[in-house]
C-alpha positions in Angstrom: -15.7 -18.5 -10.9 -19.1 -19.6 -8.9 -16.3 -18.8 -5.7 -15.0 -15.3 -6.5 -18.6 -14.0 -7.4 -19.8 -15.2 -4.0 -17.1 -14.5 -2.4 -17.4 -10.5 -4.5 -21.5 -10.6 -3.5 -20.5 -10.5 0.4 -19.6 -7.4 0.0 -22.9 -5.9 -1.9 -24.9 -4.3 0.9 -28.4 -3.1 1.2 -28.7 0.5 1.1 -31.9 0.5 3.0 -30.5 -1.0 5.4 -27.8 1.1 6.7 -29.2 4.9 7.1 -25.6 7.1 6.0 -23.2 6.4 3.4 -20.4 6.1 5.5 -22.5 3.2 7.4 -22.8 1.8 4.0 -19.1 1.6 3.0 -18.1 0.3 6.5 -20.6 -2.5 6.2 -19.2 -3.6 3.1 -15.9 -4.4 4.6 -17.1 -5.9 7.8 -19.0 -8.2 5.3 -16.3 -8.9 4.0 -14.2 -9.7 7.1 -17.8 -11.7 8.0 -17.6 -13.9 5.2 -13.8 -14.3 5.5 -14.1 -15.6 9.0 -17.0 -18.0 7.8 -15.4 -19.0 4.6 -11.6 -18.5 5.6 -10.4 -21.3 2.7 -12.8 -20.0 0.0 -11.7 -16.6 0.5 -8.1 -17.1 0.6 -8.8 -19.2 -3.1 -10.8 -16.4 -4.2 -7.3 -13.8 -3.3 -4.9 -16.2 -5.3 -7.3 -16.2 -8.0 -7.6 -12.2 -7.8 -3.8 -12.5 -7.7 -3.5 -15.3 -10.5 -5.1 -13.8 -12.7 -3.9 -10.6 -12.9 -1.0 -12.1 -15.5 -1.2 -11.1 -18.8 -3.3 -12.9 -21.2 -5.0 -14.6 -17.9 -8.8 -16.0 -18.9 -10.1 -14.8 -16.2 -8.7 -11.4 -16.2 -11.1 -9.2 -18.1 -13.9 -11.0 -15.0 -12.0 -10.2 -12.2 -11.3 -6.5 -13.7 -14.8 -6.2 -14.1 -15.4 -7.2 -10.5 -13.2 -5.0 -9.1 -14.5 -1.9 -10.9 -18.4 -2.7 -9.8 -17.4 -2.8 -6.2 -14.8 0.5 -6.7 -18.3 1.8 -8.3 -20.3 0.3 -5.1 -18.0 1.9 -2.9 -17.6 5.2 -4.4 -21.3 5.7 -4.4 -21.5 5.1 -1.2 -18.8 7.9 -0.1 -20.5 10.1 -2.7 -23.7 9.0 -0.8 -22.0 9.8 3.0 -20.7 13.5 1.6 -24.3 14.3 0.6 -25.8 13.0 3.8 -23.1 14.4 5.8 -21.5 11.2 7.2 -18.9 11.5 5.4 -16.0 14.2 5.0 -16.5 16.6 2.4 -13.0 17.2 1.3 -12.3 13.2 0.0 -12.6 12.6 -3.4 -14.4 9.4 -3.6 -12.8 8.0 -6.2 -9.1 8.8 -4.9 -10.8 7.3 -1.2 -12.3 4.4 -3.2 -8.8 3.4 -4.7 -7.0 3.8 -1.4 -9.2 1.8 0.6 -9.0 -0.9 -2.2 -4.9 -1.0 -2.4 -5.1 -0.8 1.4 -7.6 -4.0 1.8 -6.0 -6.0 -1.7 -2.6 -5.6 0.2 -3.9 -7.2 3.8 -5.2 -9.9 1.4 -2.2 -10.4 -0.2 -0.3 -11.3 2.7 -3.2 -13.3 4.1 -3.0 -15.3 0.5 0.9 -15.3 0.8 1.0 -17.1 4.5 2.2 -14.0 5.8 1.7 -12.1 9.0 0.3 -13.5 12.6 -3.1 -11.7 12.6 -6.0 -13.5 10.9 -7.6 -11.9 7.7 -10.9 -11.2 9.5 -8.8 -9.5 12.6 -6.8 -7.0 9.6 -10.4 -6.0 8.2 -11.9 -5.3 11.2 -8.7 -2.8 12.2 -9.0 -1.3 8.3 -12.4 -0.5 9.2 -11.7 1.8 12.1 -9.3 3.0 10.6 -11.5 3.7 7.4 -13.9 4.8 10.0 -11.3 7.7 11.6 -10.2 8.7 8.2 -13.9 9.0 6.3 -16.7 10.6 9.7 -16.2 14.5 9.7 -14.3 15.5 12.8 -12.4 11.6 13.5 -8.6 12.1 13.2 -6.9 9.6 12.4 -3.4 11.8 11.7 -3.7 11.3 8.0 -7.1 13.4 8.3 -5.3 15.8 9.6 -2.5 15.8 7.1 -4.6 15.9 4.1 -6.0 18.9 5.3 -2.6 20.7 5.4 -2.0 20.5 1.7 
């Protein structure tokens, strides 16, 4: 438990230190990919744990729900954050982004947890974030930009 909420904490970041909400949510994944690269074994325990425990009647379910939903809150106040400042494009809806972003990292660490794939964990994030980082800043195309905007 000591694990996960460490593990969880690495991705909390300091708003006053980072001065756009777009900064903001890309730190917290490059913390993440920072503390997976300094703490590769804890942090694969930590995803098998995410991934145990999301059997029914699990004990440690309702805590790792609960953890996942403060950083989707994090998160989403920070893209709420970058749309206000301007860092961020106006037409996401954080939430939607928030859950995408989410799915999109939970899957890398699935197959980092699972054994599979021949890219390191840290290596994965650090490609999620630019691509986070051509989907969220106003005017960076990453193609799915640019599709969303034509429905």
């Amino acid at each position: 438990m000591d694990l996960m909420l460490r593990a969880s904490g690495s991705m909390v970041v300091d708003p006053a230190a980072w001065p756009t909400g777009c900064d903001r949510a890309l730190a917290s994944a490059q913390q993440l990919r920072d503390y997976a690269a300094a703490e590769p074994v804890n942090q694969r325990a930590v995803f098998i744990t995410i991934f145990e425990a999301t059997a029914p009647g699990h004990p440690l379910a309702p805590v790792v729900r609960d953890i996942i939903a403060a950083l989707h809150q994090m998160f989403a106040g920070f893209l709420v954050d970058g749309i206000a400042d301007g860092s961020v494009r106006p037409d996401l809806d954080p939430s939607v982004e928030t859950t995408r972003i989410q799915a999109q990292i939970l899957g890398i660490a699935y197959d980092y947890a699972a054994g599979l794939g021949a890219r390191s964990f840290p290596e994965r994030i650090a490609e999620q974030v630019e691509r986070m980082r051509g989907r969220l800043v106003p005017g960076a195309d990453d193609g799915e930009a640019q599709l969303d905007r034509q429905r």
